[in-house]
N, C-alpha and C positions, 0 to 999 in steps of 0.2 A: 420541424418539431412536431412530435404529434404525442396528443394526450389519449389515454384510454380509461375508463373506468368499468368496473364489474360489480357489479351487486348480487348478493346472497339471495337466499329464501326471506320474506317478509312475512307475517302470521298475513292470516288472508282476512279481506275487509268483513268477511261472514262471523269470523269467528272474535275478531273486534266486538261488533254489533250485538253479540249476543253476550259477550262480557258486559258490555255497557245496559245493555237490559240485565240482565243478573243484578247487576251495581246496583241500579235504580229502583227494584223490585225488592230486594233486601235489606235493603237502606235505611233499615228501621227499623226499631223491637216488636215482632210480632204483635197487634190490638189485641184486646179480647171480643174473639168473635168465633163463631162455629169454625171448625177445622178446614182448611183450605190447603193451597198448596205452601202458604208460607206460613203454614201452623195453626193452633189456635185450639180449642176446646172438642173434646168428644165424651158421650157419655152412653154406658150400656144399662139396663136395669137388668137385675140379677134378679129379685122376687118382687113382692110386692112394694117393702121398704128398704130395697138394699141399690144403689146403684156404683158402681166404678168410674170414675168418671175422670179424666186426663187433660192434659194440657202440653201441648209441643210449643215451643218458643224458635226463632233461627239463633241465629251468631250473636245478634243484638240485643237479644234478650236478655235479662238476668236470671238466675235460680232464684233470689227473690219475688220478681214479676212472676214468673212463673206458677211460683209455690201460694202466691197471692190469689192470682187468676181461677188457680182449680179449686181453691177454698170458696175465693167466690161464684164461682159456678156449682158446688156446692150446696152455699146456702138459698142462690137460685132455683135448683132443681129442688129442693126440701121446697120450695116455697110456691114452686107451681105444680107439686103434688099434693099439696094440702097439709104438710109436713112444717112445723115449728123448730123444732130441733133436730141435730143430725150429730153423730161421734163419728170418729173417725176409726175403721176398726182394723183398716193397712193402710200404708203409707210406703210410697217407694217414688227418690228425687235421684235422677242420673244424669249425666251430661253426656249426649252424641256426639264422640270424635269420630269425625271424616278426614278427609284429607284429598287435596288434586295437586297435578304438578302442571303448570304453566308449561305451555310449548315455548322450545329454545328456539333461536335463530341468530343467522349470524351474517353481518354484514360487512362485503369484504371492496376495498378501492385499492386503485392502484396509479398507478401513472409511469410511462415508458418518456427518458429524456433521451437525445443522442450527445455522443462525449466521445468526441476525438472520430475513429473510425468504429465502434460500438455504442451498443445501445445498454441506455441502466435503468432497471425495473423496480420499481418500490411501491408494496404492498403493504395494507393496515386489515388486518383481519378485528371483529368485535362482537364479542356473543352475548347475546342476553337470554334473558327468559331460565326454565327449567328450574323455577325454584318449587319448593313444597308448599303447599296452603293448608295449614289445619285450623276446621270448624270445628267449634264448639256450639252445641244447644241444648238447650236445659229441656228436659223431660220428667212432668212429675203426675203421680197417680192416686189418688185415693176412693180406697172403698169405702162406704159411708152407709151406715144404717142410722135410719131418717123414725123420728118418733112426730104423734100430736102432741102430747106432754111430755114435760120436761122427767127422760128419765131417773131413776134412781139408780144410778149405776157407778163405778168408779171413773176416773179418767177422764178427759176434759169431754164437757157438752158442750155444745154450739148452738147458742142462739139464732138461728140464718136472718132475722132480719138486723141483728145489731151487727152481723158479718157483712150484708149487703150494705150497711150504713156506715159503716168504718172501711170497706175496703174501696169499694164503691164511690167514695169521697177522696177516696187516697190518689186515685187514675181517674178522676171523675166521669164513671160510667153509672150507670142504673140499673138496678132491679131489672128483670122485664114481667114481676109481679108484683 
């Protein structure tokens, strides 16, 4: 009697490894912190009191965290430019769809019995993998013209430190003025 087995392609232990760091490293909704590789704040100054200022999130983020974070980054930067109040004078919130597809593989056994003067071969073939993965992460930006006093203008003003104290308290982070 003799038994035989065959095995397919296996994904390789490399590319395991580096799923399992991916896992580990995204694992959680973006902090509020300077922009990094797994998101976070950026900000450009346009004139004197104008600056753009963003926010990336990954997969576990929300569009609310998000929309919170660049408000609150926001009324931080008003706040360590000397700046009380800030409007918002664009605004633009989107979600980054991506997408990967998991490598397939397929793993096949078999087994050879003898039966009479021939031989009988029975094989199980099983594939997995190759599915689709789509990411979702919130991306939000606003332009902000930052005043000392409270403008007289239409449309909502921003106090940046009652922003820094209600958002601030919401994700308990701090001011960094």
């Amino acid at each position: 009697m003799a038994n035989s087995s065959f095995s397919g392609t296996y994904p390789s232990s490399k590319y395991l490894l580096l799923s399992l760091l991916f896992l580990f490293l995204t694992g959680c909704a973006t902090p509020y912190k300077s922009e990094g590789i797994l998101g976070g704040f950026s900000e450009t100054q346009l004139s004197e009191n104008v600056f753009k200022v963003s926010f990336r999130g990954n997969e576990y983020t929300s569009m609310e965290r998000a929309q919170d974070f660049v408000l609150f980054r926001c009324a931080e930067l008003s706040r360590q430019n000397g700046y009380d109040y800030f409007v918002i004078v664009d605004e633009k919130s989107y979600n980054k769809i991506s997408q990967y597809q998991t490598p397939a593989y397929s793993t096949t056994s078999g087994s050879v019995s003898p039966f009479g003067n021939s031989l009988h071969y029975s094989e199980n073939t099983t594939f997995s993998g190759g599915q689709t993965i789509t990411i979702s992460c919130p991306n939000t930006t606003n332009t902000i013209h930052c005043f000392k006093n409270k403008p007289n203008t239409s449309g909502a003003i921003y106090d940046a430190s009652l922003i820094c104290k209600s958002i601030g308290s919401k994700y308990n982070i701090n001011c960094s003025i």
